[in-house]
N, C-alpha and C positions, 0 to 999 in steps of 0.2 A: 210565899213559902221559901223558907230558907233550907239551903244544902252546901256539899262540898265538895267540888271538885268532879271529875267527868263522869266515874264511875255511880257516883250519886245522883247526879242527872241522867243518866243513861236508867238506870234502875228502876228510877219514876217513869221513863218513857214505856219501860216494859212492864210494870203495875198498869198503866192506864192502856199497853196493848191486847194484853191479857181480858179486860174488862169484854172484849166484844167475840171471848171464843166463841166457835162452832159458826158465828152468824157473819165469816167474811167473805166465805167461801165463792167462787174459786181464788179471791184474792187472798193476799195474804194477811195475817195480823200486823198491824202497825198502829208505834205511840212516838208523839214527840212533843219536846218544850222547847219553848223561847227563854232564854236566859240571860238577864241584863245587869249588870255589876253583884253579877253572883246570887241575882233571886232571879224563882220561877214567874215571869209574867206572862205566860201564854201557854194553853198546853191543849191538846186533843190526841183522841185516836179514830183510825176508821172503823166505823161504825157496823157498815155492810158493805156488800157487791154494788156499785153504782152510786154511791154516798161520797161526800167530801173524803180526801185523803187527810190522813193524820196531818201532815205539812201545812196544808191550808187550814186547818183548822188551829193548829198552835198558833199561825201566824197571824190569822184572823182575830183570835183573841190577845193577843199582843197589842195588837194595833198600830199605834207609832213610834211607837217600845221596842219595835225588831228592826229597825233602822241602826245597823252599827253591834247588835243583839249577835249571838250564838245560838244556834239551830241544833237541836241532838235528836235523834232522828235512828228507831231500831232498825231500818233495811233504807238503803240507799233511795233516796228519792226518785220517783218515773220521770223518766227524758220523750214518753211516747203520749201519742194522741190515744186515749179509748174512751170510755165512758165523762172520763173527767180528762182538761189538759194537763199536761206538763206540770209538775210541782216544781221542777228545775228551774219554771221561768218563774212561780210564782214564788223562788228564795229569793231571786234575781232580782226583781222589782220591789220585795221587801224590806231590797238593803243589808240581808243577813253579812254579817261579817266573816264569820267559821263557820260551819256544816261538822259537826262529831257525826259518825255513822257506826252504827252498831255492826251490819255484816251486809254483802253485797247481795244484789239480788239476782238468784240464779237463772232466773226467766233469762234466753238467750235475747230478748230484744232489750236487753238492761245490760246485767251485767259488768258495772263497773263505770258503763259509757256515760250515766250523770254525774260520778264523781269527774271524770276527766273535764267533761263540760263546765261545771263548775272552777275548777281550777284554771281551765282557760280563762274566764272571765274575772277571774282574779278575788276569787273565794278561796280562804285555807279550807282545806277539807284533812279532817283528823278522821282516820278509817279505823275499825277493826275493836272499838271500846266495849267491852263485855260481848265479845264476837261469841265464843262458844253460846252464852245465852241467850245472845238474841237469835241464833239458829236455832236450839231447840225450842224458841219459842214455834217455829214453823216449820219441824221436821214433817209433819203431813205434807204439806204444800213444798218442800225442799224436793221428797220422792215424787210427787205428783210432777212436778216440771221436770229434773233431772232424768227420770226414767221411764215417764209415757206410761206410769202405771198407778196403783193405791197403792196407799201405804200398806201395808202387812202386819197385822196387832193379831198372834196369836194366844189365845186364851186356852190354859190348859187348867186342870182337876186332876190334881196327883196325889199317892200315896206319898208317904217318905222317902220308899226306896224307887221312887221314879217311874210307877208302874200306874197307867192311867185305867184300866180296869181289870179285873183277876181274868185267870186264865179259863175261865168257862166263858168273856166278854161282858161278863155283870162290872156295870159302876155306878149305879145307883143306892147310896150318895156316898162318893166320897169325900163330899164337901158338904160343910152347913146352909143352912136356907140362908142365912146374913151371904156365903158368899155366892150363892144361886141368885140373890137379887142384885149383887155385883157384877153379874155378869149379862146381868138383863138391862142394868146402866150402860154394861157396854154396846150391846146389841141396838139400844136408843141409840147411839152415839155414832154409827153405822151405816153407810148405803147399804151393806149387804155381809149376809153371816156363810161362810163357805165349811161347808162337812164333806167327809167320803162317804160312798154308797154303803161301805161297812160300819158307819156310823148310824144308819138311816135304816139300817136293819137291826141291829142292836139294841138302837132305844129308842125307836120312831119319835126322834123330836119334832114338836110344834116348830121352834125356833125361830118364835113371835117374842112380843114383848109385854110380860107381864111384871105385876110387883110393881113397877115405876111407869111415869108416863113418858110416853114416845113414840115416834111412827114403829111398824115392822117394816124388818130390811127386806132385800130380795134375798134370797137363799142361789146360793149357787153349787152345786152336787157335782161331784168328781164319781162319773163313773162309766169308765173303760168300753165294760161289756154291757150297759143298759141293763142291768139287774137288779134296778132299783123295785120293788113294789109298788103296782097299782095303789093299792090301800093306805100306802104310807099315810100317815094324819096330817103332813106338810102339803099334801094335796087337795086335801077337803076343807083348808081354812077360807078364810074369806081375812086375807091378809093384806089387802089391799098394794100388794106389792107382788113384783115378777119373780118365778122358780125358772132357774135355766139349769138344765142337765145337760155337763159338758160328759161327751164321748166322743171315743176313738172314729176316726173316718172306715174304720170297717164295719160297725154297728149295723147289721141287718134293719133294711128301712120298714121295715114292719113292727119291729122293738120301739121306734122311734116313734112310728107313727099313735100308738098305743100311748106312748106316755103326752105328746101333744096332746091327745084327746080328753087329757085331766088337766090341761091349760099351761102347762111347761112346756118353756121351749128347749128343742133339743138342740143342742151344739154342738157338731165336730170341728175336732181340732186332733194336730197331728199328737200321735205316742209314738212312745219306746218302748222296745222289751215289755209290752203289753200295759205299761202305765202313761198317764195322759202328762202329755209336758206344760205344765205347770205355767211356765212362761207366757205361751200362747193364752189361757185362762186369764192370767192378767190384765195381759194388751185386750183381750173382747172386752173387761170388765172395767177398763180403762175405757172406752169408745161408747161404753154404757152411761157413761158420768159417776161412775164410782170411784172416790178419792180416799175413800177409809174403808176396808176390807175385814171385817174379824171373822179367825178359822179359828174352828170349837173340835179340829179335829178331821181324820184318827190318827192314829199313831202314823200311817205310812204316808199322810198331806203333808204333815207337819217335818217328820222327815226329807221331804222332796225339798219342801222350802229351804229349809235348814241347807240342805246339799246345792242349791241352785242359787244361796245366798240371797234369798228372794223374800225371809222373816223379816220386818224392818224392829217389831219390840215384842217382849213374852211380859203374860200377866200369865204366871204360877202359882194355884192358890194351892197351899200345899195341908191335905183331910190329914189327920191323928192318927194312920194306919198304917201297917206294912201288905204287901199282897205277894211276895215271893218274887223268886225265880222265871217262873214260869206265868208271870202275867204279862199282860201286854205293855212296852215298855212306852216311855214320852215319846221315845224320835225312831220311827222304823227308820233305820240310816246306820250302815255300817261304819260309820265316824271317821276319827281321823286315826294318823299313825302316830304323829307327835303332839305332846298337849300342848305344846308353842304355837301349833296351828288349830287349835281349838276355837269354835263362834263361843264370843265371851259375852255377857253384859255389861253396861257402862251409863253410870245414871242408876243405881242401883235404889230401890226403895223398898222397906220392909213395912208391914204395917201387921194388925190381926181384922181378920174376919169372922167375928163371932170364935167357934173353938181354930180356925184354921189361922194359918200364915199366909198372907198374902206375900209374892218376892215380883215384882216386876222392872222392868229396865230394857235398853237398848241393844238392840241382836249388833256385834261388833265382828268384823271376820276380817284377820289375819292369815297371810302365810299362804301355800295351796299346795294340794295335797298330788 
């Protein structure tokens, strides 16, 4: 295979990391090649959790070809013992000559420390080559280490004028069935789907996964005072996954004990000003093994997040309609004062969903208010 230059080997490393989404978890995605007077002789990516790393496997398939060869490599090579050893010693012994590295790895037992490694022993190491891309190739796994928490993929269903359902609480549909099955793609794609209690009364979601195949998540419910409904229909499924209902640590233990008895667990955790801090929901649903998180809502979750800078990306499918003034709007959040410190997106993608607009990108926050 013929190419040009770092950026072009780097490219291919992340085509070939791309190949093994969803199934690396909790490691990260990773591609690389062996390149020898300017062709690709060697190339692999890792596969899954406890399988060869991308490194050994380019280098494997090189063979005697990476003696003296250049290594490009999208996240810095592991200098630690876990599952598999060291790929640092397995450059080391292969003779590589350069090491390209796409972006560092944030895991605090890395961090940089194989590049240095490397250079000590008298490897160039060329850092930072298509860095922005090769981070978003693993913005999941960036917030899952960096912050002890899931990522935050919020999915909304808006009018035009940014109203997610009219002001009697009807929003049934304000999106087409192409972007209802959209969002049941995402719901696969998910440890766990988070709603508020006024969600859960509004429009008794299943908030299972239908239309496409895929496990169902666990559902996680924000609600303060325990006034969610016995009857809700997210109680009577056979989902094969956990409900946990986070509330306030003043929750009358008799509210609690009633909804335990339809097989939810309840959880306190500290509030504010009568709303649950958001934060602590997190950290639990981090400790659960949850690394991808989608909130389908209401207006005043999605706002919390937004305010707590806690949204890491919005999928906005935006239905054919206006609903006024007086409907419920996207973000219960009294916002900002200046639009310099406005949460922006970044990575911006349009697409259509049957009649609707799909807009989704990356929750960006500047400035502080």
């Amino acid at each position: 295979m013929n190419a040009h230059g770092p950026e072009s080997f780097m490219r291919r490393a992340l085509r070939l990391a791309s190949r093994a989404r969803e199934r690396t978890w909790p490691n990260p995605m990773v591609g690389a090649v062996v390149v020898r007077d300017g062709r690709i002789v060697g190339e692999g990516y890792h596969h899954r959790a406890g399988g060869p790393h991308a490194e050994v496997l380019a280098i494997e398939a090189a063979g005697s070809a990476a003696r003296g060869a250049d290594l490009y490599v999208t996240l810095e090579p592991c200098h630690c013992h876990g599952k598999t050893g060291p790929c640092t010693n397995i450059v080391l012994e292969a003779g590589i000559r350069r090491v390209f590295v796409g972006t560092s790895d944030p895991n605090p037992r890395e961090r940089g420390r194989s590049l240095r490694l490397l250079r000590l022993a008298g490897v160039e190491v060329i850092d930072g080559v298509l860095e922005q891309e090769c981070r978003q190739l693993n913005r999941v796994y960036n917030v899952f280490i960096r912050h002890r928490r899931p990522y935050v993929l919020v999915k909304v269903a808006s009018s035009l004028d940014g109203r997610i359902a009219a002001r009697t609480g009807d929003s049934r549909w304000i999106s087409s069935k192409a972007a209802r099955t959209y969002a049941h793609r995402l719901r696969a794609r998910c440890q766990a789907v988070m709603v508020g209690a006024g969600t859960v009364r509004a429009d008794d979601p299943a908030l299972d996964v239908r239309h496409v195949r895929g496990k169902n998540p666990a559902v996680a419910i924000i609600d303060s005072r325990l006034e969610i409904r016995p009857s809700a229909r997210l109680f009577k499924l056979r989902r094969g996954a956990p409900v946990y209902v986070y509330t306030s640590k003043r929750t009358p233990a008799g509210k609690a004990r009633l909804i335990e008895q339809l097989g939810a667990e309840v959880i306190r955790v500290p509030s504010r000003a009568g709303r649950i801090e958001l934060g602590h929901v997190l950290s639990d649903l981090f400790q659960k093994g949850v690394y991808r998180l989608l909130v389908e809502g209401g207006s005043r979750i999605i706002g919390s997040l937004v305010e707590g800078r806690l949204a890491d990306r919005f999928e906005i499918v935006y239905g054919g309609c206006f609903l006024g003034s007086d409907a419920i709007p996207m973000l219960g959040w009294n916002g900002v004062e200046r639009v310099a410190s406005a949460p922006k997106l970044e990575n911006v993608v349009c697409r259509r969903l049957g009649r609707d607009v799909l807009v989704a990108g990356d929750a960006v926050y500047t400035g502080r208010e």
